[in-house]
C-alpha positions in Angstrom: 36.4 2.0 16.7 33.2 2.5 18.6 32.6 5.1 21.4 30.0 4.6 24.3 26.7 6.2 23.9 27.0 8.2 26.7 27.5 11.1 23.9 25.8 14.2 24.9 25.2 15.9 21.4 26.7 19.7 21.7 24.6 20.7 19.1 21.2 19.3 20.0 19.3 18.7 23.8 18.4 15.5 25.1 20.0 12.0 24.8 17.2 10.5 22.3 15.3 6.8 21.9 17.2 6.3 18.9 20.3 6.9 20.5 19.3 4.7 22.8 18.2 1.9 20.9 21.0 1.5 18.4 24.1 1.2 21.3 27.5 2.2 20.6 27.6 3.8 17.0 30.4 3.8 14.9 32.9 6.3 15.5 35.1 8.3 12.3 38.2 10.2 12.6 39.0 13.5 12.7 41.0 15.3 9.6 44.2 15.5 10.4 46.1 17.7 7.7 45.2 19.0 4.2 43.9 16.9 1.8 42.8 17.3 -2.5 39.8 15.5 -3.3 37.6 15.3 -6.6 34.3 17.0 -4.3 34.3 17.7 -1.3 31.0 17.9 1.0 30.6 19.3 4.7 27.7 17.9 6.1 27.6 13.9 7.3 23.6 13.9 7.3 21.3 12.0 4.6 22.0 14.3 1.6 25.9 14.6 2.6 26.5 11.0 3.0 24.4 9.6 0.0 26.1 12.0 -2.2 29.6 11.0 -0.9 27.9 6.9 -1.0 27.2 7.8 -4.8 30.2 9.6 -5.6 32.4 7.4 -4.3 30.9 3.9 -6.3 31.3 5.9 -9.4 34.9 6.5 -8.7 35.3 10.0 -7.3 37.7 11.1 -4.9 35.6 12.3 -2.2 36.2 13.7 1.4 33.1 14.7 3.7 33.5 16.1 6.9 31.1 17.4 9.8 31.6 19.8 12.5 30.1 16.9 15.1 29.3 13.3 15.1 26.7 11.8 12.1 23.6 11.8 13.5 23.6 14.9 15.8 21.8 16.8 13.2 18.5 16.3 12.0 19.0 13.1 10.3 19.7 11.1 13.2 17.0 12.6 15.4 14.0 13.3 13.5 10.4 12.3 13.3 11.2 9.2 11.2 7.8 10.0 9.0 8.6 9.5 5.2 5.4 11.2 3.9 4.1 11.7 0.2 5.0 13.8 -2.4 6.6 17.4 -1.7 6.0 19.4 1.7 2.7 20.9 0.2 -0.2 18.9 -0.9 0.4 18.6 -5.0 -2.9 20.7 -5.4 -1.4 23.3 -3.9 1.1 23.3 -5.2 -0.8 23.2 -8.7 -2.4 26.3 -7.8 1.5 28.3 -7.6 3.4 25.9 -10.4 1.0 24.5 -12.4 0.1 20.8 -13.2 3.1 19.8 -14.8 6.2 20.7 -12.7 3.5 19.9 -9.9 3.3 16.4 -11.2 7.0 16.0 -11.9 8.0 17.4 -8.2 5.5 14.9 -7.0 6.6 11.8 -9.0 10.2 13.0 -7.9 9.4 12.2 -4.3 7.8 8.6 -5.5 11.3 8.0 -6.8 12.8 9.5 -3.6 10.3 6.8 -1.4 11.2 4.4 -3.7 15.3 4.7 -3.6 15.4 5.2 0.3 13.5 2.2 0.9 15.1 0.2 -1.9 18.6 1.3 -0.7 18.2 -0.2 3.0 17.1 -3.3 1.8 19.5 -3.9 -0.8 22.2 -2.7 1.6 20.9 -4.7 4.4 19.7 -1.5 6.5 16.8 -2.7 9.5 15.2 0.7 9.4 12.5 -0.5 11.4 10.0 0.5 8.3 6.4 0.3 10.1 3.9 0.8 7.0 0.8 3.6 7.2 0.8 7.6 7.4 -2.3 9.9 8.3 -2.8 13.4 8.0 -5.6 14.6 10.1 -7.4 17.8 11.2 -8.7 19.5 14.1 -10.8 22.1 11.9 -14.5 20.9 10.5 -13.7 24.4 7.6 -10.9 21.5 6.3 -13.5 18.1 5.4 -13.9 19.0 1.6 -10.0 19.9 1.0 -9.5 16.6 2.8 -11.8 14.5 0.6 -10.6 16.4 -2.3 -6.8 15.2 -1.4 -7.6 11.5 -1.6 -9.6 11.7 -4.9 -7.0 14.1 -6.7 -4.0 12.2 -6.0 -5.8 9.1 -7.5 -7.1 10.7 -10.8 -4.6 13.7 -11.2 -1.5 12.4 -9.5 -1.9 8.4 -10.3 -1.4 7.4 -6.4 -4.2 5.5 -5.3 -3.2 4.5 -1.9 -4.9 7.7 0.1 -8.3 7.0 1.4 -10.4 10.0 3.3 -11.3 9.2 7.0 -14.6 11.0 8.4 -14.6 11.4 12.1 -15.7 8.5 13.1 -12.9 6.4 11.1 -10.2 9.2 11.8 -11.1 9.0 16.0 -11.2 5.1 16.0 -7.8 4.4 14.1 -6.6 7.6 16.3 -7.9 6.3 19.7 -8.4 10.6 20.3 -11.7 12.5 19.7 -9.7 15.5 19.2 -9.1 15.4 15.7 -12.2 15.3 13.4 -11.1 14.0 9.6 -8.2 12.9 7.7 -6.4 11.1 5.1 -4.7 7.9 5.3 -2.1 7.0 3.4 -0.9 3.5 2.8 1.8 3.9 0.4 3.9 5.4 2.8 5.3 4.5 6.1 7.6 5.6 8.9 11.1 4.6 10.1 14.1 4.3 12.6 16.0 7.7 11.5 19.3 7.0 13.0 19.8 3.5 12.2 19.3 4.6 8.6 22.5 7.0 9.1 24.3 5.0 10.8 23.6 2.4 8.1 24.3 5.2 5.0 28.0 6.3 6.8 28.9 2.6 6.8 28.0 1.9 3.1 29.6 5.3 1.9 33.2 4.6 3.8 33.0 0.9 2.5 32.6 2.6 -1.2 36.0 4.1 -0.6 34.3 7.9 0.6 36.7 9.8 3.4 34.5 10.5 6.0 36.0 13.1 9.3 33.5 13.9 12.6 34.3 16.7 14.8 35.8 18.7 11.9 33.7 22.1 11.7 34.3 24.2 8.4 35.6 28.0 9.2 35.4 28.8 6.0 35.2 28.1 2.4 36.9 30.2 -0.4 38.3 29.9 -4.0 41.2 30.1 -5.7 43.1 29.2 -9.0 39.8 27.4 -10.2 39.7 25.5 -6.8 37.4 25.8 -3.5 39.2 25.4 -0.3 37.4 24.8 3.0 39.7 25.9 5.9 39.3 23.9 9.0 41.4 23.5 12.1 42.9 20.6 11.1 44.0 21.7 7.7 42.3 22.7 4.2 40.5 20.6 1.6 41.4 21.4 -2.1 38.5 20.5 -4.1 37.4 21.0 -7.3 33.5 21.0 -6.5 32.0 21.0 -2.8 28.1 19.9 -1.7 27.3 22.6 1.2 24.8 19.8 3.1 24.5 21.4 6.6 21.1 22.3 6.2 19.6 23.9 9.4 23.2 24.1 10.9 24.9 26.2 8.0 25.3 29.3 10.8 27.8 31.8 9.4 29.5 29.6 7.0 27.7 30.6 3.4 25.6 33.6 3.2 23.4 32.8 0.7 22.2 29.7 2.5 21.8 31.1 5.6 19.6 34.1 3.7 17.5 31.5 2.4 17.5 28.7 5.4 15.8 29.2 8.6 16.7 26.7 11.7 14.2 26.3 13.9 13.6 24.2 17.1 11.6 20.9 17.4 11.0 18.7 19.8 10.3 14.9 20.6 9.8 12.9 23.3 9.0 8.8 23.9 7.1 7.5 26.2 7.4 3.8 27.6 5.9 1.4 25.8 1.4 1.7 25.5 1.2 -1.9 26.5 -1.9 -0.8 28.8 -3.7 1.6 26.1 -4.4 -0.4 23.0 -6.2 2.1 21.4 -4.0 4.5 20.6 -2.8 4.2 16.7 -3.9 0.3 16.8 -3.2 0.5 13.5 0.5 1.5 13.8 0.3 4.7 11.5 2.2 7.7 12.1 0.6 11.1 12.3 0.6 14.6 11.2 -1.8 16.8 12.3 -2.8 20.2 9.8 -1.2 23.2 12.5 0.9 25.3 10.6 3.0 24.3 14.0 2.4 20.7 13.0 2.3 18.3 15.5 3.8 14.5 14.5 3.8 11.3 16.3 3.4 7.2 15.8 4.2 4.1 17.8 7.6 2.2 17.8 8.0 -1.1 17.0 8.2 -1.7 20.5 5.0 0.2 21.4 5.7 3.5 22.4 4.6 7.0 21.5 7.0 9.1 20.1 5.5 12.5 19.9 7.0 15.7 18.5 6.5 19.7 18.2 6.0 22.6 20.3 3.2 25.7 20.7 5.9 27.9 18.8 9.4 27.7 17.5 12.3 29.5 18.5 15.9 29.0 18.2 16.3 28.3 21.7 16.1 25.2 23.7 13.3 24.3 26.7 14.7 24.0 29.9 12.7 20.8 30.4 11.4 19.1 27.0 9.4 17.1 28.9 7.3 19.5 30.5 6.6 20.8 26.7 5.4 17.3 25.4 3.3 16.2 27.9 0.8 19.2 28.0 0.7 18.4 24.2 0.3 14.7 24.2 -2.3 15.2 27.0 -4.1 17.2 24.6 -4.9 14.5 22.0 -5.1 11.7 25.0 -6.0 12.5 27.8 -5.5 8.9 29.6 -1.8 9.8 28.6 -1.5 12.9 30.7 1.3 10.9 33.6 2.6 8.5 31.1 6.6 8.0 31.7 8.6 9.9 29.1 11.6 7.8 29.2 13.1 10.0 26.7 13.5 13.6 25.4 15.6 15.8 22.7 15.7 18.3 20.0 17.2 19.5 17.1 17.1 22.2 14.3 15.1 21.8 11.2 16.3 23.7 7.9 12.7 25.4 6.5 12.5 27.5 3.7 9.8 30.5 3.3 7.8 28.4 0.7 8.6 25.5 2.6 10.1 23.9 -0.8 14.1 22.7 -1.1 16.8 24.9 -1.2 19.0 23.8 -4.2 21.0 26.7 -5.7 24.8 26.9 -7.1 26.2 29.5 -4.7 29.8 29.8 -5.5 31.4 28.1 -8.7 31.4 24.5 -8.3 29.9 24.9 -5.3 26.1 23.8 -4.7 24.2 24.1 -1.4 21.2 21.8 -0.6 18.6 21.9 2.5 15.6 23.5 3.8 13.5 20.3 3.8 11.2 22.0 5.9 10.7 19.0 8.0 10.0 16.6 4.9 13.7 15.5 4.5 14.1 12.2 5.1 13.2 11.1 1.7 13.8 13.8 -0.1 17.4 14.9 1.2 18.7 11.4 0.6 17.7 11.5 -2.6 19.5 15.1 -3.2 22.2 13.6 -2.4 21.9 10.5 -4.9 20.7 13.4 -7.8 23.4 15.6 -6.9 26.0 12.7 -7.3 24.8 11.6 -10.7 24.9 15.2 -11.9 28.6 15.3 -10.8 28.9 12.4 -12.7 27.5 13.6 -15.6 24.6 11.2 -15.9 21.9 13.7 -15.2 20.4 16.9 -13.4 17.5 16.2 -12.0 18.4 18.4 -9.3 17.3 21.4 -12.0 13.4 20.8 -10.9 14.0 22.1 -7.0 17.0 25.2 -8.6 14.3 26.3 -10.4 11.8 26.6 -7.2 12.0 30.3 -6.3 12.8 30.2 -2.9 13.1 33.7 -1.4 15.5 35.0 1.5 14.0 35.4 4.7 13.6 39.1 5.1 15.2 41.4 7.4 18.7 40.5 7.0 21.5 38.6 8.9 20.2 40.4 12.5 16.4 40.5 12.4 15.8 37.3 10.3 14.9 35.0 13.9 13.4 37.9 15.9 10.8 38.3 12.6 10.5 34.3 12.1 9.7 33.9 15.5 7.0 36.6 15.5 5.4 34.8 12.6 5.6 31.7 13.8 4.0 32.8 17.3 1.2 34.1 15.1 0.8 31.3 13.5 0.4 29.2 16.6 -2.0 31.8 18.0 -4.0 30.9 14.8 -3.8 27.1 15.2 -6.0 27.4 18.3 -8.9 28.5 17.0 
């Protein structure tokens, strides 16, 4: 069953590229009446469905539901950039954790790069893997910290694939002069999110997972030893659940939405760069040092697809494009009336330390997010950890519980009105 991908996401602005480029997804059921299962799992993104894919193979009676269609969340229209290591450089992360869990987070996220790209091959996933990530800065206070990087992940952290640009190399493989150094990082790469998803729902319903779209949770409680998550359909009798709704968790568990923050990003594609060969000849993608990052690479088929905003609220733009133009103007300037064929948003789970958030909230019942927009290895691998915990293989999962990841302050009603103050700051800061 297939529907036409005419689908306007209620939960996110803008009818994507990706969208666009994979035509008519696949298309699940709703739940229709109560069901038991061994787990249970609300939330069909990466971390949802690759637990479910897991749990499933290894025999376990699992459901999964979601309140909209897989991919409307951040999975099936983010940046696409797998990255290295955790969301913090491991040196600084040293400095809060020390050397060894700072070395075992970081080799965790090898494994994480390793299983994602391993899984869509073996599973015959085009991802549309494009090899090459940079990290580069617009501030000359940042060229020892960025020299430092390359050489400590070689001696301390045994990757030896980051080189150190100086501004000369950083504005050639750029094809900008705005930026001034960087790192470059060819052990990494960057991919087609949504044909990953689409990819993980298929192999997780053919391993014998349930899987139900447009089936919200209203609630989750517990009784007799059980958890029950009441939806309008009927209830789910589990005997553990995976809360995996990361920036969309809303009302439905307090403790996660305490300790994860959605916030609003943005991305648009241009058409394809056929008449400006130097920008990112080299294919990378790109991530630039505001603490509002800004992220972008070329498709396969040439174009620029360029996130972020000057500050993040939980509202949406009335015209996206008017938003990523001025930016991608910024960096080129030849680019400032290039076509965007193609604009949308979506929320992003963060964290105040910008770590994952991995806690046991309920009994038998573990919540996983706040990927603060370095998820797309990391959260399918949660999922895969989490699933081998359940099956009592491992817990892996006990280096990111042990994080301390602190609520966001002022409660349930001044949480966003604070976070966006902060982050406005913040942006105010990037300028200069």
């Amino acid at each position: 069953m297939t529907l036409q991908e005419a689908w306007q996401s209620p939960i996110a602005p803008g009818l994507s590229w990706y969208q666009a480029t994979v035509g008519p997804r696949p298309a699940y059921p709703k739940l229709d009446g109560s069901r038991r299962a061994d787990v249970a799992i609300i939330g069909g993104g990466y971390t949802g469905l690759q637990a479910a894919y897991n749990l499933a193979k290894g025999g376990v009676d699992v459901v999964l539901i979601d309140a909209n269609r897989f991919g409307d969340g951040a999975s099936g229209r983010n940046g696409g950039q797998l990255g290295t290591g955790q969301r913090s450089w491991p040196e600084e992360l040293e400095e809060k954790i020390g050397y060894e869990r700072s070395k075992a987070l970081f080799d965790l996220a090898e494994d994480a790069k390793r299983h994602l790209l391993d899984f869509a091959a073996e599973q015959g996933i085009d991802i549309d893997f494009m090899p090459g990530q940079m990290n580069v800065t617009h501030k000359r206070s940042y060229k020892r910290a960025y020299m430092e990087n390359a050489e400590i992940a070689a001696t301390r952290y045994g990757y030896p694939h980051v080189s150190f640009m100086d501004q000369a190399e950083t504005q050639e493989r750029l094809g900008s002069k705005l930026y001034l150094y960087g790192v470059r990082d060819m052990g990494t790469g960057h991919i087609h999110p949504l044909k990953l998803l689409i990819g993980l729902a298929r192999v997780a319903q053919a391993a014998g997972a349930s899987l139900f779209e447009m089936t919200p949770a209203k609630a989750i409680r517990q009784s007799g030893g059980k958890t029950l998550i009441e939806t309008d359909s009927g209830t789910i009798t589990a005997d553990r659940v995976l809360i995996a709704c990361n920036g969309y968790i809303g009302n439905l568990e307090p403790v996660t939405a305490s300790h994860v923050m959605p916030i609003r990003s943005f991305i648009g594609a241009t058409e394809p760069l056929d008449k400006f060969p130097d920008v990112l000849p080299g294919g990378e993608a790109v991530a630039d040092s505001r603490f509002v990052v800004r992220y972008f690479r070329k498709s396969k088929d040439g174009r620029l697809l360029f996130g972020g905003r000057e500050a993040y609220t939980a509202d949406n733009p009335r015209d996206i494009t008017q938003h990523i133009r001025r930016q991608i103007a910024e960096i080129y300037p030849a680019l400032g009336n290039i076509n965007i064929t193609h604009a949308w948003g979506g929320s992003v789970g963060i964290t105040m330390p910008r770590q994952p958030f991995v806690r046991d909230v309920m009994p038998g019942v573990t919540s996983i997010g706040g990927y603060s927009g370095h998820g797309v290895m990391l959260s399918n691998y949660c999922g895969k950890l989490y699933a081998k915990t359940v099956l009592g293989n491992a817990d892996d999962l006990a280096l990111f519980k042990a994080l301390n990841i602190p609520p966001f302050p002022g409660g349930a009603r001044m949480r966003a009105p604070l976070l966006f103050l902060a982050l406005s700051w913040f942006a105010l800061r990037d300028r200069f």
